[in-house]
N, C-alpha and C positions, 0 to 999 in steps of 0.2 A: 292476473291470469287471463290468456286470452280466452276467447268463446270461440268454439269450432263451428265450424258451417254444418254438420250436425246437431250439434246443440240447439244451436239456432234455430234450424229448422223445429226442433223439439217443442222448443219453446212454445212456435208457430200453434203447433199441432193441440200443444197441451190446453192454449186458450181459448184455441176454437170447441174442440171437444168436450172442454168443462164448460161452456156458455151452450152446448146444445142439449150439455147433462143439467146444468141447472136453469133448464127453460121445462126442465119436465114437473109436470102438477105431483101436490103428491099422492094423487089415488094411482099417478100411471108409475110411481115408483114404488110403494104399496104392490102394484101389480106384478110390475116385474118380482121383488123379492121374492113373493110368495112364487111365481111362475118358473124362478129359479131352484127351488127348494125343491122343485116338482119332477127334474129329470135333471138326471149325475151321470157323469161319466163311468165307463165300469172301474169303479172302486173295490178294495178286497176291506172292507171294516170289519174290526173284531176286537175283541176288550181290549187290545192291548195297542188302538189305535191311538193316536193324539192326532186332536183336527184343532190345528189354532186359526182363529178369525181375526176377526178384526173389530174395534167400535169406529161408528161409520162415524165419517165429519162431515158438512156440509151435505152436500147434495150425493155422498156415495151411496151403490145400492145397498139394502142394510142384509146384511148375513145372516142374519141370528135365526129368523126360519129354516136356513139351511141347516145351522149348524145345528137347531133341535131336532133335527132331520136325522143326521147321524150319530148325535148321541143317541138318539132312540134303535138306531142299529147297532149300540154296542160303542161307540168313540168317545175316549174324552176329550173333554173342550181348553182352551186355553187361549189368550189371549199375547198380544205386544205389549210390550213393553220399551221405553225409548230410557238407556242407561245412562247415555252420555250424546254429545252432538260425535256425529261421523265416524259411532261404532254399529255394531249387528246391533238387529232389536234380539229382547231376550223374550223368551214365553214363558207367561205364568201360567197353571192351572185355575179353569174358569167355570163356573157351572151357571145357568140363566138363573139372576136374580140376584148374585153374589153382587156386590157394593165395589162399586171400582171410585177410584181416586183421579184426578187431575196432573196429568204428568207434565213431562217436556212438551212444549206448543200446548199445552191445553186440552189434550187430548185424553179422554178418558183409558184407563189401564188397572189392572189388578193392582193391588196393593204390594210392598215390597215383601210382607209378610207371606203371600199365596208364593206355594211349591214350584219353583222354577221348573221349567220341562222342555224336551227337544220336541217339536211335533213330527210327523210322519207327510202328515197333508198339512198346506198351507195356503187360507183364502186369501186371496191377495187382490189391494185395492186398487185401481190406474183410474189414468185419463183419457186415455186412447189406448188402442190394439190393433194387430190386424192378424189376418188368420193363421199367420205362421205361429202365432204364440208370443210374436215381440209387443213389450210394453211401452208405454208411455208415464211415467211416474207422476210422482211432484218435484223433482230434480233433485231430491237428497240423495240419492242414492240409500237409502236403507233397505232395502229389499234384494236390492243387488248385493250387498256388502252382506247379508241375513245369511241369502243362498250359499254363496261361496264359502260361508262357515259351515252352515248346517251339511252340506253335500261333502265337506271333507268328515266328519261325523259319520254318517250314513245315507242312503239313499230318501231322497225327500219329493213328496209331489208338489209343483207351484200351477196353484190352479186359479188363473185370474176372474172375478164376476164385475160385470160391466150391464149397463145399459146396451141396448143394438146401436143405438145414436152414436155412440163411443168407437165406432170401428173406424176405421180410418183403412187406404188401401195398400199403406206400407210404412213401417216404423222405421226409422233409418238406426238402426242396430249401430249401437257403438259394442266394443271388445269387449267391455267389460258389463256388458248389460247381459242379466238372465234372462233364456227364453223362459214361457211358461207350458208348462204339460198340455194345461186346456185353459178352455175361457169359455165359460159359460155366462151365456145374455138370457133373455126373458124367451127369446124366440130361437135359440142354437147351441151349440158344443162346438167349438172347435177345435 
């Protein structure tokens, strides 16, 4: 298969941005999460919200303050799940402290046993951004392949959280890439 000059460029982008996110100590990524946790987009939360996150790998900002954030406004939580290589990820129902398991790449995830479920909002993790909403993945595509199921389902928020370090001044959007709603950093909304 070839590699598009897009791609490529992607690539570029993805290695620089994760060496500027993993050059950060971790009190200033400590910092951010919580600073992230601190101001939301206007959201409408209410019991019958679903807010799925994510468990953080390497150097991602970690969620979980936020997302005790709006469960405490009423949302429940749930996590990814990876079913298969180069399908949607599926969500499980998650509560802090619940026992997650070792999935596909190693990546921690509810158990196959916890309540699958469609989320409403969806934290979602990158390497780069810029202020249109376009992302920069880890080049699976699974976030793209996520959206395009969940939004034929019902309407769904993709709310990206990043480091500021992470912005970049322009994503070179391929067709099949979803934008995101917002993205929120330590220091903005966009």
């Amino acid at each position: 298969m070839a590699i598009s000059v897009e791609q490529s460029e992607k690539d570029i982008l993805r290695v620089a941005a994760l060496a500027r996110r993993d050059a950060l100590s971790v009190q200033e990524r400590a910092s951010a999460a919580l600073a992230i946790a601190g101001h939301l987009p206007p959201l409408d939360i209410g019991p019958s919200t679903v807010v799925a996150g994510y468990a953080p790998i390497r150097s991602e900002i970690d969620p979980v303050q936020l997302m005790q954030k709006l469960a405490g406004r009423g949302a429940s939580l749930a996590l990814p799940a990876i079913s298969s290589r180069n399908a949607a990820l599926v969500f499980r129902q998650w509560t802090s402290g619940d026992a997650l398991v070792r999935g596909l790449f190693g990546i921690s995830e509810p158990s196959a046993a916890a309540i699958e479920v469609i989320p409403d909002i969806v934290l979602v993790p990158l390497a780069a951004f810029d202020r249109a909403g376009h992302r920069v993945g880890y080049g699976g595509g699974y976030y793209d392949r996520t959206f395009a199921r969940l939004r034929q389902l019902k309407p769904v928020t993709a709310i990206g959280l990043a480091f500021a370090v992470q912005e970049i001044p322009q994503v070179p959007a391929l067709s099949h890439d979803v934008r995101l709603d917002f993205v929120l950093t330590e220091t903005d909304i966009f």
